[in-house]
PQR file with spaces between the fields and no chain letter, atoms N, CA, C, O and H, PARSE charges and radii, in Angstrom:
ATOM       1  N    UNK     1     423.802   -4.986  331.934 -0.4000 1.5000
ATOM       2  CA   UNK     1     422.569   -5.599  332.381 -0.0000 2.0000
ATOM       3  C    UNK     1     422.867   -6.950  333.032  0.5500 1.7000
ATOM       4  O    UNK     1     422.226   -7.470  333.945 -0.5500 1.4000
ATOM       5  N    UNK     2     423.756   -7.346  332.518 -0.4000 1.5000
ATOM       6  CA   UNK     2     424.280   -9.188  332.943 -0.0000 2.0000
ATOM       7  C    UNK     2     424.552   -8.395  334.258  0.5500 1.7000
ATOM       8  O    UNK     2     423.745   -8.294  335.183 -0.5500 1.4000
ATOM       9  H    UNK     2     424.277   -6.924  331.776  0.4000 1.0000
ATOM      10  N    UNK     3     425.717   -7.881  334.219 -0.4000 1.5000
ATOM      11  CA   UNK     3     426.051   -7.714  335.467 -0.0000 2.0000
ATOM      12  C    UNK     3     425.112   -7.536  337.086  0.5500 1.7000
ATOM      13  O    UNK     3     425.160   -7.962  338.240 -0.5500 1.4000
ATOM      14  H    UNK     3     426.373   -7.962  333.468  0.4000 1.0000
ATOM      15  N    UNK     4     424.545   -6.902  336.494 -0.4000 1.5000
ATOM      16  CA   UNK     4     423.157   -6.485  337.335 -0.0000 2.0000
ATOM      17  C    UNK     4     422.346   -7.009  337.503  0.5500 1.7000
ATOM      18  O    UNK     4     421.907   -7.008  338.653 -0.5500 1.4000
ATOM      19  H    UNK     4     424.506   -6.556  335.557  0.4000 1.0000
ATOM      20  N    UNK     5     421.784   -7.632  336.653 -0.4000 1.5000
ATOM      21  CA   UNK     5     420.996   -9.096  337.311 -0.0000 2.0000
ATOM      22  C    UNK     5     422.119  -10.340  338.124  0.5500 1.7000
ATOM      23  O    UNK     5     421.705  -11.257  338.834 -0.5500 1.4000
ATOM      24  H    UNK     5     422.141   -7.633  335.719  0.4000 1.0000
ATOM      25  N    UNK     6     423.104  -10.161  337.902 -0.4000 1.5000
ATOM      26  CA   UNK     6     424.070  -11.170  338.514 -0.0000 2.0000
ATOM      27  C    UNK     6     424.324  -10.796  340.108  0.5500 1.7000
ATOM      28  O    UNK     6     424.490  -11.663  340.966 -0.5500 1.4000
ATOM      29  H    UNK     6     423.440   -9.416  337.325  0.4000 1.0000
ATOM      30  N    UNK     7     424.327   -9.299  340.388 -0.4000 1.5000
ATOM      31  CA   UNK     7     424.824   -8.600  341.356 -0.0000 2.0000
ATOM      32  C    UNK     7     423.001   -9.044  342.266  0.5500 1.7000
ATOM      33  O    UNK     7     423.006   -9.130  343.494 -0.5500 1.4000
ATOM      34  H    UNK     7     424.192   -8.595  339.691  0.4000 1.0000
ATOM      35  N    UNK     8     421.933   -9.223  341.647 -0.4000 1.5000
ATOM      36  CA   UNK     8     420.997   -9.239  342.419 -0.0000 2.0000
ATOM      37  C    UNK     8     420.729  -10.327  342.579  0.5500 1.7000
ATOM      38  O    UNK     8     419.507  -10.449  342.664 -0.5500 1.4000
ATOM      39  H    UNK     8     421.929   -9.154  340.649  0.4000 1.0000
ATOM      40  N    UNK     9     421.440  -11.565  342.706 -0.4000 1.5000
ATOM      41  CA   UNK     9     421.390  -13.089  342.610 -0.0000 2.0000
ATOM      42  C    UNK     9     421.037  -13.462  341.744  0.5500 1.7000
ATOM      43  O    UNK     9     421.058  -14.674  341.963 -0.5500 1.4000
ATOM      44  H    UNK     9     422.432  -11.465  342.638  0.4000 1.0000
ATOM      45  N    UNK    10     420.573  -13.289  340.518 -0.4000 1.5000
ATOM      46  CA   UNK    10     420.335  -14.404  339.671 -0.0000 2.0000
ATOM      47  C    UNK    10     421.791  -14.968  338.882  0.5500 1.7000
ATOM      48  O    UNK    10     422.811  -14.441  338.438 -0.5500 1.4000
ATOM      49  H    UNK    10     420.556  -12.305  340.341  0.4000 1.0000
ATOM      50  N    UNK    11     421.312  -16.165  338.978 -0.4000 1.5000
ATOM      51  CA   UNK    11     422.301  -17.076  337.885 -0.0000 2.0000
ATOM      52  C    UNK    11     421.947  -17.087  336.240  0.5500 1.7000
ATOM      53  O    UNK    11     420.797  -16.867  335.862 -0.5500 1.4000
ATOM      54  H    UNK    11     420.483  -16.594  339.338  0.4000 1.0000
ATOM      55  N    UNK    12     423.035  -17.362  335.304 -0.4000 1.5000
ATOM      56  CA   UNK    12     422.497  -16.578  334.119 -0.0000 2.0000
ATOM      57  C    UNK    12     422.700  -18.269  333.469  0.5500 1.7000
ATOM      58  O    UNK    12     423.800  -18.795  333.294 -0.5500 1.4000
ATOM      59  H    UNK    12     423.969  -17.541  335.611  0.4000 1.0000
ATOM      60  N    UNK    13     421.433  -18.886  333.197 -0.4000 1.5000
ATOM      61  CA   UNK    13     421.579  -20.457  332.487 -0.0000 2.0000
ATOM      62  C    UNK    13     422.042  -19.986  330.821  0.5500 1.7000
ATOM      63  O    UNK    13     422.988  -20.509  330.233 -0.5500 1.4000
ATOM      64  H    UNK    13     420.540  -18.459  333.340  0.4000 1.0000
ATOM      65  N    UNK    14     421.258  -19.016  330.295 -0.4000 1.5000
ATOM      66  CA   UNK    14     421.783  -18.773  328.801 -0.0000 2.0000
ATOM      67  C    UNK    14     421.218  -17.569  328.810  0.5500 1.7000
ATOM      68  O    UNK    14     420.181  -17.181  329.348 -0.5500 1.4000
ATOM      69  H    UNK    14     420.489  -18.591  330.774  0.4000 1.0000
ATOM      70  N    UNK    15     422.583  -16.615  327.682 -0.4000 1.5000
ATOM      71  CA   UNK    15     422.260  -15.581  327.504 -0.0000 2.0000
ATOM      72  C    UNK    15     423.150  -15.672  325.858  0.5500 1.7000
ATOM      73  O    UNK    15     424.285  -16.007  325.518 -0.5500 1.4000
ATOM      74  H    UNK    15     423.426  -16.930  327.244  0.4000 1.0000
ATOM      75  N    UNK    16     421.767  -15.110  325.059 -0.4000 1.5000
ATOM      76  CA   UNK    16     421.812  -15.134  324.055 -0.0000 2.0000
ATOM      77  C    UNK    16     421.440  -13.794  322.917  0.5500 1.7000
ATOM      78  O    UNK    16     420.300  -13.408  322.661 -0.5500 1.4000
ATOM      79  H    UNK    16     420.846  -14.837  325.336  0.4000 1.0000
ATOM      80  N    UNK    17     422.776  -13.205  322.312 -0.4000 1.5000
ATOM      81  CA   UNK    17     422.308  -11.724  321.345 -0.0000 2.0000
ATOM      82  C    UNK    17     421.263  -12.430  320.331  0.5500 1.7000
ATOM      83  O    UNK    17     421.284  -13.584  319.904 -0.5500 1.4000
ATOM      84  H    UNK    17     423.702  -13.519  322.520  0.4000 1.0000
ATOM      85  N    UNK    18     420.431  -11.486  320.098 -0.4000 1.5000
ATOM      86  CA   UNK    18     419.058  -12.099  319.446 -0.0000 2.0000
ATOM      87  C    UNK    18     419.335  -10.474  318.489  0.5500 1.7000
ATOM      88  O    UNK    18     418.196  -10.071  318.254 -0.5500 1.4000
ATOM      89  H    UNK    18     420.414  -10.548  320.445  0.4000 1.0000
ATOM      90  N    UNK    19     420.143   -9.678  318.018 -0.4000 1.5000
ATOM      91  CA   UNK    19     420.137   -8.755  317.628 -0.0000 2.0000
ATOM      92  C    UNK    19     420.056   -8.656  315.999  0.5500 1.7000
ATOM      93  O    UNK    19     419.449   -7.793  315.366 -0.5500 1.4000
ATOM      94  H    UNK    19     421.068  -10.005  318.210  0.4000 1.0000
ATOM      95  N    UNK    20     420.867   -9.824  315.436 -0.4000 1.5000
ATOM      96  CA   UNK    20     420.765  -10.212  314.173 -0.0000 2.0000
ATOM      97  C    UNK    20     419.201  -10.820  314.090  0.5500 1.7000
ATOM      98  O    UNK    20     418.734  -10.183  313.145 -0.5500 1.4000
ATOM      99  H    UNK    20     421.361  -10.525  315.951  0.4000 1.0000
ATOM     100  N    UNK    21     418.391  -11.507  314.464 -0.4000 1.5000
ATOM     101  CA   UNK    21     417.138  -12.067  314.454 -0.0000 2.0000
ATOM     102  C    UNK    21     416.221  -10.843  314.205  0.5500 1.7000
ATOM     103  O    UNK    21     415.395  -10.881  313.293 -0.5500 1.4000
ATOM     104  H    UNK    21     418.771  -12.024  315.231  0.4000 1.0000
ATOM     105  N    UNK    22     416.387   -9.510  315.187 -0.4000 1.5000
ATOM     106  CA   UNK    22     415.932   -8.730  315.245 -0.0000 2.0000
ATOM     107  C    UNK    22     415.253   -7.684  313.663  0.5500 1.7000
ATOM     108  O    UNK    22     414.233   -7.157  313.220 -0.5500 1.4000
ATOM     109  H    UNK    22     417.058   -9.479  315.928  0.4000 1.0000
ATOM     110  N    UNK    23     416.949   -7.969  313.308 -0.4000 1.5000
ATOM     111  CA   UNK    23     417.076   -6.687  312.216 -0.0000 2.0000
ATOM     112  C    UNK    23     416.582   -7.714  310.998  0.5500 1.7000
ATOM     113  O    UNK    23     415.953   -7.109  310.130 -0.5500 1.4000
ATOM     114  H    UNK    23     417.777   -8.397  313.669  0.4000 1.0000
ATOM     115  N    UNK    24     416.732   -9.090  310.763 -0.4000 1.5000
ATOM     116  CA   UNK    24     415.804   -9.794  309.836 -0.0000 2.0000
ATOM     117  C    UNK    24     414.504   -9.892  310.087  0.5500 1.7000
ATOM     118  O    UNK    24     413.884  -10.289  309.101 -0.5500 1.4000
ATOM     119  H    UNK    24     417.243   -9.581  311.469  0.4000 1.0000
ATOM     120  N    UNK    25     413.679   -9.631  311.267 -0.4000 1.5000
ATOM     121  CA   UNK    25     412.461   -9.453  311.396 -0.0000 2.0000
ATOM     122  C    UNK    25     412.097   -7.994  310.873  0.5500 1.7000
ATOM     123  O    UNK    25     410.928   -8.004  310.487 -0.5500 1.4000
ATOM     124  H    UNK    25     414.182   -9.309  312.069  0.4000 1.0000
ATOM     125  N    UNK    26     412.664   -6.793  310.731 -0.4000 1.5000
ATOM     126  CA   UNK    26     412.427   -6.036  310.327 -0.0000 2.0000
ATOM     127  C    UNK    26     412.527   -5.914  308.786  0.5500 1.7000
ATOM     128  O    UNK    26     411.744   -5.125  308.255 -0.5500 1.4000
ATOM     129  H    UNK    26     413.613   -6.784  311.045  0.4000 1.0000
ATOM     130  N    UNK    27     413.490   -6.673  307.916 -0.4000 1.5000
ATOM     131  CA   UNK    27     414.139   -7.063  306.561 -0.0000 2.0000
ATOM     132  C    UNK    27     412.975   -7.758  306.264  0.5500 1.7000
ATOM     133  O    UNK    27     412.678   -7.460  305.107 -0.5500 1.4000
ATOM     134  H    UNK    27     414.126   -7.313  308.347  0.4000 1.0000
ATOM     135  N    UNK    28     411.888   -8.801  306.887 -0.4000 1.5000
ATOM     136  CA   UNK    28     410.826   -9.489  306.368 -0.0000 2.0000
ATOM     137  C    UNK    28     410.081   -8.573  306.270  0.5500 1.7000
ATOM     138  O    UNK    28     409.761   -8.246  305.127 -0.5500 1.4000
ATOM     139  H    UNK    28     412.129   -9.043  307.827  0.4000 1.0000
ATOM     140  N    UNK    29     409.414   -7.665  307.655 -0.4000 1.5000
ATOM     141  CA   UNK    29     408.387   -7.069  307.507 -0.0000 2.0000
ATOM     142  C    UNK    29     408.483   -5.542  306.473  0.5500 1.7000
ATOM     143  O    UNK    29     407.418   -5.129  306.014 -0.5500 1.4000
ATOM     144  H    UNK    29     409.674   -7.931  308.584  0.4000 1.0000
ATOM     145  N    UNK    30     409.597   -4.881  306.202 -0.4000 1.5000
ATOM     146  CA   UNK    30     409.498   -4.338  305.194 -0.0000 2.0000
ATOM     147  C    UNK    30     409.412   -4.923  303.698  0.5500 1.7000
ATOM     148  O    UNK    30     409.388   -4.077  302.804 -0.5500 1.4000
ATOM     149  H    UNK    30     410.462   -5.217  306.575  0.4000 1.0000
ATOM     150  N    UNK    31     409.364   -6.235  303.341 -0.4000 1.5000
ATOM     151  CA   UNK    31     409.206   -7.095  302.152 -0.0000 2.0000
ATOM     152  C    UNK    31     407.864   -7.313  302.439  0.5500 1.7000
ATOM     153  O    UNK    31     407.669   -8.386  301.869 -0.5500 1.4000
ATOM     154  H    UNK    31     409.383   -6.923  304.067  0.4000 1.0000
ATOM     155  N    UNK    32     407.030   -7.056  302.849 -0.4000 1.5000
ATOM     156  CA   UNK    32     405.723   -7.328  303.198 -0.0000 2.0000
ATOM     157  C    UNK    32     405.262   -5.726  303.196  0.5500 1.7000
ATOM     158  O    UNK    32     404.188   -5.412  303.708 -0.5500 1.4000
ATOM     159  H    UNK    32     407.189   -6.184  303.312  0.4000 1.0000
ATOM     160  N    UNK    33     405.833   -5.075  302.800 -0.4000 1.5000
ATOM     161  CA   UNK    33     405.352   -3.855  302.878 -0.0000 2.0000
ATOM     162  C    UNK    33     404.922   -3.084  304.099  0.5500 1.7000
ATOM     163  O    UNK    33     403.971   -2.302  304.124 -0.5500 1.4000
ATOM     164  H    UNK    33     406.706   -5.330  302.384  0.4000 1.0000
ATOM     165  N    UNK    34     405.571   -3.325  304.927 -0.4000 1.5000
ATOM     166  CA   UNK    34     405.557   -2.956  306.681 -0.0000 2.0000
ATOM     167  C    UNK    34     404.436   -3.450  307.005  0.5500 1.7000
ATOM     168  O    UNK    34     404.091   -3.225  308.165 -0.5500 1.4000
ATOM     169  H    UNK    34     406.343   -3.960  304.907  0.4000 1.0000
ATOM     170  N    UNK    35     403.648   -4.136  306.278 -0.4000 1.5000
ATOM     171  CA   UNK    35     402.347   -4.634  307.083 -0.0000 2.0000
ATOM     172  C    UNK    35     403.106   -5.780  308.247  0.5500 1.7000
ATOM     173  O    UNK    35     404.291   -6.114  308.222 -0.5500 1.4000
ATOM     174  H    UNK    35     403.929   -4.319  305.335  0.4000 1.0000
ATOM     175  N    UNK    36     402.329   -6.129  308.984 -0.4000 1.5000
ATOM     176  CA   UNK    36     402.153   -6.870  310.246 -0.0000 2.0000
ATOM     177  C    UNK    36     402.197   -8.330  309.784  0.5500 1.7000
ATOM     178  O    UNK    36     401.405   -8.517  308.860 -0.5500 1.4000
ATOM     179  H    UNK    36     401.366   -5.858  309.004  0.4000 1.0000
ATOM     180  N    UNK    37     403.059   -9.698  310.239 -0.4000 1.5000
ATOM     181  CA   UNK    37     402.274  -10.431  309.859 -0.0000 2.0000
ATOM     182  C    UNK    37     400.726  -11.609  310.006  0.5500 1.7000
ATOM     183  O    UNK    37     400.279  -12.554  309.355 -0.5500 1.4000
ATOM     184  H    UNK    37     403.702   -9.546  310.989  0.4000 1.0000
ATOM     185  N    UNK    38     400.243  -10.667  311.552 -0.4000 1.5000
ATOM     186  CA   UNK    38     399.583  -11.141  311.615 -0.0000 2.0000
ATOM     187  C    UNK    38     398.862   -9.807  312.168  0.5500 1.7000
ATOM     188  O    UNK    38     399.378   -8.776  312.599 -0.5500 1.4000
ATOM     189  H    UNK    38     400.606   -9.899  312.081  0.4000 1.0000
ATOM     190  N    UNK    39     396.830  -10.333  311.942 -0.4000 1.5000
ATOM     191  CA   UNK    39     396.659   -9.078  312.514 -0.0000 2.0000
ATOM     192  C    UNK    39     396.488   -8.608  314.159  0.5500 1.7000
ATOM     193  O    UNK    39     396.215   -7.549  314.724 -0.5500 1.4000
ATOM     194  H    UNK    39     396.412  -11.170  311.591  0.4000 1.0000
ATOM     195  N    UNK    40     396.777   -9.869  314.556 -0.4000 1.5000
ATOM     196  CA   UNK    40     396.993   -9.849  316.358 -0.0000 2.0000
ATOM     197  C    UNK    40     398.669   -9.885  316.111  0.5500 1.7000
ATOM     198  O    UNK    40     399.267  -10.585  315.294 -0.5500 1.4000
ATOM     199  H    UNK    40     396.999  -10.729  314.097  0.4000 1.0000
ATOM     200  N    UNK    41     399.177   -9.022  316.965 -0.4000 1.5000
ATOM     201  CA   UNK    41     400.109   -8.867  317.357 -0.0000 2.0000
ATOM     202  C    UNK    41     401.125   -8.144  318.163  0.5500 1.7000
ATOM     203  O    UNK    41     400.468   -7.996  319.193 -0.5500 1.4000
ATOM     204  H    UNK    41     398.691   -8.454  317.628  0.4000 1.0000
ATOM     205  N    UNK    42     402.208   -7.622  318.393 -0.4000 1.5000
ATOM     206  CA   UNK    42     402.724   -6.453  319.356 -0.0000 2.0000
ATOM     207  C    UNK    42     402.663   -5.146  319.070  0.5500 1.7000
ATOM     208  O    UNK    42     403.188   -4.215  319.680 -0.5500 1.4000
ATOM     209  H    UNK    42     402.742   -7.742  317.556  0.4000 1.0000
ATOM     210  N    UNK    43     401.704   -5.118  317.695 -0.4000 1.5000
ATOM     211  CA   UNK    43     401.710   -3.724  317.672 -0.0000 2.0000
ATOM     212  C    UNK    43     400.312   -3.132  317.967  0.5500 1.7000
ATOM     213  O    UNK    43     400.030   -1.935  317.907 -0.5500 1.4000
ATOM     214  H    UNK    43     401.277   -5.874  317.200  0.4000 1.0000
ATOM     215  N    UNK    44     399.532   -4.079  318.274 -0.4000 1.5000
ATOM     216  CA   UNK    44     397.797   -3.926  319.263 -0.0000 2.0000
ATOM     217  C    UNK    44     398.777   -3.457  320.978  0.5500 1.7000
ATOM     218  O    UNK    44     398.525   -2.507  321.718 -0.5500 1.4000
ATOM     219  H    UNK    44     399.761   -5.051  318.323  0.4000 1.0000
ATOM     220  N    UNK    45     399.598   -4.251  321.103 -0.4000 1.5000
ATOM     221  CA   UNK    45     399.758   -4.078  322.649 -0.0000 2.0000
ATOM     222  C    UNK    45     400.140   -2.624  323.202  0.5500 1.7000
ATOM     223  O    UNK    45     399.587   -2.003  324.110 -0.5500 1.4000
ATOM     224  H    UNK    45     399.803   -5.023  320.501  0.4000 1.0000
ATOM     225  N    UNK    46     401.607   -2.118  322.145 -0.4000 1.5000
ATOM     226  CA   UNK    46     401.943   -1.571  321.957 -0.0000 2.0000
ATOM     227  C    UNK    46     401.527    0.160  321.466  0.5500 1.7000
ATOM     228  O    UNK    46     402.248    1.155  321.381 -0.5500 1.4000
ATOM     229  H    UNK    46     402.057   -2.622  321.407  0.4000 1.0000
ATOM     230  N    UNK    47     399.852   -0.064  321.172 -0.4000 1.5000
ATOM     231  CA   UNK    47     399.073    1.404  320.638 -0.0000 2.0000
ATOM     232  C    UNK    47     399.412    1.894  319.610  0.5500 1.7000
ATOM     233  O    UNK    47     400.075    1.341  318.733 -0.5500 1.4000
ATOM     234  H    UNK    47     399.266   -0.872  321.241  0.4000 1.0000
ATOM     235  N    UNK    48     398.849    3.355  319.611 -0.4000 1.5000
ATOM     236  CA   UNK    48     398.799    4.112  318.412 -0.0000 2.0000
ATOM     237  C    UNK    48     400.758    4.568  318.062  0.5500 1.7000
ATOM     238  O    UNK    48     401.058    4.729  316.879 -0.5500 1.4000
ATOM     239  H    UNK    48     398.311    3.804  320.324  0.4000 1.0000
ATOM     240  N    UNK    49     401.574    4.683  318.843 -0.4000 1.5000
ATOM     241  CA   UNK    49     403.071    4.770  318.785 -0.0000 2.0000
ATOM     242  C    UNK    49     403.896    4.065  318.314  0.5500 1.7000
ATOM     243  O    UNK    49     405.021    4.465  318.014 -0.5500 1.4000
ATOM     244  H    UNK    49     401.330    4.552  319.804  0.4000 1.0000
ATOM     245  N    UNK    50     403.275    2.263  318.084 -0.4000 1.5000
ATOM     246  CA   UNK    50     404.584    1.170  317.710 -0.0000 2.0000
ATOM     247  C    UNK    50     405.531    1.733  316.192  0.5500 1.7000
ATOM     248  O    UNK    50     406.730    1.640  315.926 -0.5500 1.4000
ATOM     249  H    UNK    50     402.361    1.938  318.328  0.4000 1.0000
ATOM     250  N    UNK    51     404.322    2.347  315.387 -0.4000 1.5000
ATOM     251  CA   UNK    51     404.920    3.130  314.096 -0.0000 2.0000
ATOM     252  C    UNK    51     406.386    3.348  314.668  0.5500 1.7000
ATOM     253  O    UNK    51     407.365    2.622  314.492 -0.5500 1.4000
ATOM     254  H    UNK    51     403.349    2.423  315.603  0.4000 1.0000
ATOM     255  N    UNK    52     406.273    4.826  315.582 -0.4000 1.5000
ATOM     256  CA   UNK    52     407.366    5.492  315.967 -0.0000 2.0000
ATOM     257  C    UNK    52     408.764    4.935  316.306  0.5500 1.7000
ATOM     258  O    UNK    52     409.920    5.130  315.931 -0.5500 1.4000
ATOM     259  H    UNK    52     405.478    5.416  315.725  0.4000 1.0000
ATOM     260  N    UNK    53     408.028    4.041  317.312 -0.4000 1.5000
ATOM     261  CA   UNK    53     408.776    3.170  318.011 -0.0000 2.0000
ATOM     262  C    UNK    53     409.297    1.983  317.442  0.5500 1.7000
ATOM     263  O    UNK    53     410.500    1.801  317.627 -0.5500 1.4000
ATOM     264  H    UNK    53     407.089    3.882  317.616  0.4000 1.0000
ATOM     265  N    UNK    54     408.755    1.240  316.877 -0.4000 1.5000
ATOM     266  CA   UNK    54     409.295    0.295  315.801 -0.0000 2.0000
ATOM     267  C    UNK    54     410.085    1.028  315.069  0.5500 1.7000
ATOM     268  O    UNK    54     411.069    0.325  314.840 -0.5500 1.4000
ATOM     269  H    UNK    54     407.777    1.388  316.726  0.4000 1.0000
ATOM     270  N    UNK    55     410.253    2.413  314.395 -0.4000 1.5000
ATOM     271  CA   UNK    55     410.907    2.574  313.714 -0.0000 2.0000
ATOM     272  C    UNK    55     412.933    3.295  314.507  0.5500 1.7000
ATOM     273  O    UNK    55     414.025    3.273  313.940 -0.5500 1.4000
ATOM     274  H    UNK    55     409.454    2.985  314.582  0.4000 1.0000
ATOM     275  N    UNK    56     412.644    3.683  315.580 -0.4000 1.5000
ATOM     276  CA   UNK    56     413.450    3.671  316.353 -0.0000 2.0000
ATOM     277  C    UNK    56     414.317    2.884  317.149  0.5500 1.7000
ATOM     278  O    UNK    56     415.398    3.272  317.593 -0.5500 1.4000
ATOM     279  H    UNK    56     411.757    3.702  316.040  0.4000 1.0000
ATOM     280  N    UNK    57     413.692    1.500  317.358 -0.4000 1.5000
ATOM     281  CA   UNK    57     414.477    0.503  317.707 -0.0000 2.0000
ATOM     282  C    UNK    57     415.262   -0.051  316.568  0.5500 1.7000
ATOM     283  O    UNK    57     416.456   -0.347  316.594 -0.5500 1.4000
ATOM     284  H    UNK    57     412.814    1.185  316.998  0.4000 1.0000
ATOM     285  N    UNK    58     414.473   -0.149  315.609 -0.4000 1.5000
ATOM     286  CA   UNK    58     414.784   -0.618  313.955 -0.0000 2.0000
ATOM     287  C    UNK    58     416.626    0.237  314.039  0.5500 1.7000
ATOM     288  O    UNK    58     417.703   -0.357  314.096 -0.5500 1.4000
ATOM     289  H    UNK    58     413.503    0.092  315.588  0.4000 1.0000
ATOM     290  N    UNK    59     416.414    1.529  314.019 -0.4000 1.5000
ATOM     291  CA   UNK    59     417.592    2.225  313.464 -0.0000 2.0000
ATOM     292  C    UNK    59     418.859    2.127  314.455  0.5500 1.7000
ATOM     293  O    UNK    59     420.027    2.305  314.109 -0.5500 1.4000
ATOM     294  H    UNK    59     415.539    2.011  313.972  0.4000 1.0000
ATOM     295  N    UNK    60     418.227    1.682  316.275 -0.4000 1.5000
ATOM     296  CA   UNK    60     419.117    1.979  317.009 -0.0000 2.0000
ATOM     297  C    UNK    60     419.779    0.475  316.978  0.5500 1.7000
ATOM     298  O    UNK    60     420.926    0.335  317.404 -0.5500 1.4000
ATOM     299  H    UNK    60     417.278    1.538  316.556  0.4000 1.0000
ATOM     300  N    UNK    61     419.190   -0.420  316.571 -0.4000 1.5000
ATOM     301  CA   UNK    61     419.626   -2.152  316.020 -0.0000 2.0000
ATOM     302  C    UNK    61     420.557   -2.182  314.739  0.5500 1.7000
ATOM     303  O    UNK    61     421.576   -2.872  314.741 -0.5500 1.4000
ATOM     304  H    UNK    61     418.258   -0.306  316.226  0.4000 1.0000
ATOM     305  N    UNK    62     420.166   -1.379  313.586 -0.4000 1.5000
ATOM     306  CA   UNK    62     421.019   -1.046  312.614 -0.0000 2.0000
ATOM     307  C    UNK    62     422.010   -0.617  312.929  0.5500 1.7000
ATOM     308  O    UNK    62     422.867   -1.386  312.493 -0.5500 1.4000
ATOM     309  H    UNK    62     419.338   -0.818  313.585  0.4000 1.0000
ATOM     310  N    UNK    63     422.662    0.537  313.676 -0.4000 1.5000
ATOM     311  CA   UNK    63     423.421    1.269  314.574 -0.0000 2.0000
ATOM     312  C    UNK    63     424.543    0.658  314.850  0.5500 1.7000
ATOM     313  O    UNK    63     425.741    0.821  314.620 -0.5500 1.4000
ATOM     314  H    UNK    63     421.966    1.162  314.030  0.4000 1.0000
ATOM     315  N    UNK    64     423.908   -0.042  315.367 -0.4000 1.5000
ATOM     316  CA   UNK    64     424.648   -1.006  317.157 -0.0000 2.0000
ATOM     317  C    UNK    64     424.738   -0.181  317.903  0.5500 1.7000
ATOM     318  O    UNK    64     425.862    0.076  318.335 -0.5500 1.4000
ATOM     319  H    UNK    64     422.934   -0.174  315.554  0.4000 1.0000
ATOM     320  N    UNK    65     423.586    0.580  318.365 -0.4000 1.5000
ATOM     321  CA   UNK    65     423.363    1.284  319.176 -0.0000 2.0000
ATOM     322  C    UNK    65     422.942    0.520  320.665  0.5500 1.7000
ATOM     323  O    UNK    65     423.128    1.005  321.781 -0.5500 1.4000
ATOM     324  H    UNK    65     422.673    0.371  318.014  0.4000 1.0000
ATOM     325  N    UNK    66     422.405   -0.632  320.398 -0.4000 1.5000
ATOM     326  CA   UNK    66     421.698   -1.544  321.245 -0.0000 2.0000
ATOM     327  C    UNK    66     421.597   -2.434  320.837  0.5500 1.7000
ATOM     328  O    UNK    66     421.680   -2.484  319.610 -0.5500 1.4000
ATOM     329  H    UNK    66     422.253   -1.027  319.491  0.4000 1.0000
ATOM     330  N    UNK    67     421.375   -3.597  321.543 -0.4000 1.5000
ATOM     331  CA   UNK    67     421.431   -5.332  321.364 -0.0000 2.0000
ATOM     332  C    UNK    67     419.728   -5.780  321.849  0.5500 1.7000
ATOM     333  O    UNK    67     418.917   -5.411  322.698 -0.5500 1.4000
ATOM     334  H    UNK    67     421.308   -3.555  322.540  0.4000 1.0000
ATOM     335  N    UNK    68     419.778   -6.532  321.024 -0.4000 1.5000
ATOM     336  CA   UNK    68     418.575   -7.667  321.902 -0.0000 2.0000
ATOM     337  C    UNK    68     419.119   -8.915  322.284  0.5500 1.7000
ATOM     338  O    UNK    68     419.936   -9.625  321.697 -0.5500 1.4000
ATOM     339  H    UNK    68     420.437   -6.832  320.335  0.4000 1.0000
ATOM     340  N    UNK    69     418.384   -9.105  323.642 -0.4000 1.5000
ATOM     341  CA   UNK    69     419.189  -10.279  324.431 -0.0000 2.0000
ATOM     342  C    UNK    69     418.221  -11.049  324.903  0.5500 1.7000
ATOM     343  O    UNK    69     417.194  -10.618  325.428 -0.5500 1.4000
ATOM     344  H    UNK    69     417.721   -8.528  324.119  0.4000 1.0000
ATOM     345  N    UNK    70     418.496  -12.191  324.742 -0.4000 1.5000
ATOM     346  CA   UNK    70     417.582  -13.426  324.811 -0.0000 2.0000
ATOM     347  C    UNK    70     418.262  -14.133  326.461  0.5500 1.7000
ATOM     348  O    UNK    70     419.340  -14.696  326.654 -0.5500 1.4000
ATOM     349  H    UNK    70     419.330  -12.541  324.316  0.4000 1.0000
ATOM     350  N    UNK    71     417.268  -13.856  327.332 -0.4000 1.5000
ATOM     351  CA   UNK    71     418.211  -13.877  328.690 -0.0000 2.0000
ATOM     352  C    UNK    71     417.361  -15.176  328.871  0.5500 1.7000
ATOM     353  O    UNK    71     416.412  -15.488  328.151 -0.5500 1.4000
ATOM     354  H    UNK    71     416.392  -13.398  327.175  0.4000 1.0000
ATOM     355  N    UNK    72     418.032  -16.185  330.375 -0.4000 1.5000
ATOM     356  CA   UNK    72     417.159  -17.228  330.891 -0.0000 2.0000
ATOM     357  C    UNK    72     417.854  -17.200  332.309  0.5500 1.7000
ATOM     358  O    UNK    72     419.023  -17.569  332.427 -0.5500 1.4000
ATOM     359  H    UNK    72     418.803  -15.931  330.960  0.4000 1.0000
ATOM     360  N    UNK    73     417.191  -16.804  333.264 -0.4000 1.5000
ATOM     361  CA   UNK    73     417.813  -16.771  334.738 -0.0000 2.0000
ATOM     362  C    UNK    73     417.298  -17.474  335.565  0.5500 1.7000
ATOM     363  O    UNK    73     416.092  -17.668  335.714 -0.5500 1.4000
ATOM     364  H    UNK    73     416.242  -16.505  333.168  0.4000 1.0000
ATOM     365  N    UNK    74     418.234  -17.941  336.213 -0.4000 1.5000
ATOM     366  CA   UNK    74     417.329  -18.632  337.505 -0.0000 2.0000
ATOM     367  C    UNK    74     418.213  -17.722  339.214  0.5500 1.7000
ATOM     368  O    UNK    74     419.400  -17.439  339.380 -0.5500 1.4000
ATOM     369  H    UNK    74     419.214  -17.783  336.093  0.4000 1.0000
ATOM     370  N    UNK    75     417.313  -17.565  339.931 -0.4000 1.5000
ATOM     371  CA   UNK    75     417.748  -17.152  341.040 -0.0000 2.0000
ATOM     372  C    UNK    75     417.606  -18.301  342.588  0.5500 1.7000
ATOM     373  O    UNK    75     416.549  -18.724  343.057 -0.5500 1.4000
ATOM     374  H    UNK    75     416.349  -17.795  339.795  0.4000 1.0000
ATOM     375  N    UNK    76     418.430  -18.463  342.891 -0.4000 1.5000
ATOM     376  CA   UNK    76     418.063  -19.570  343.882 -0.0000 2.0000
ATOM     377  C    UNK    76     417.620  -19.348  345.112  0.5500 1.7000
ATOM     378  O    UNK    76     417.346  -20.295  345.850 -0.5500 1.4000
ATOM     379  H    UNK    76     419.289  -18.120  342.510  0.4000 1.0000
């Protein structure tokens, strides 16, 4: 992905794995009993699927199947 945004001009100011952050946001919200912690949040945006889907990113993060990346680009 770096690469590819690099190849399309952008400059990369910070790029940061956010993947550990990830899998402790999931470690809280199952200590909360998978509830939400708020009741506005990404899983209104997200519809009747975030269940699914939350639970699939969850496992492919456990994995290291995939990373979360905390990008900041500037293109000149």
């Amino acid at each position: 992905m770096r690469s590819a945004l690099e190849l399309a001009g952008f400059r990369v100011v910070s790029w940061t794995d956010r993947s550990r952050d990830g899998i402790e946001w999931f470690d809280r919200r199952k200590a909360r009993g998978g509830q939400p912690s708020s009741p506005l949040g990404i899983h209104i945006s997200m519809g009747p699927e975030f269940a699914t889907m939350s639970a699939n990113l969850e496992r492919n993060l456990r994995e290291e199947r995939i990373r979360l990346t905390e990008a900041v680009l500037e293109r000149p």
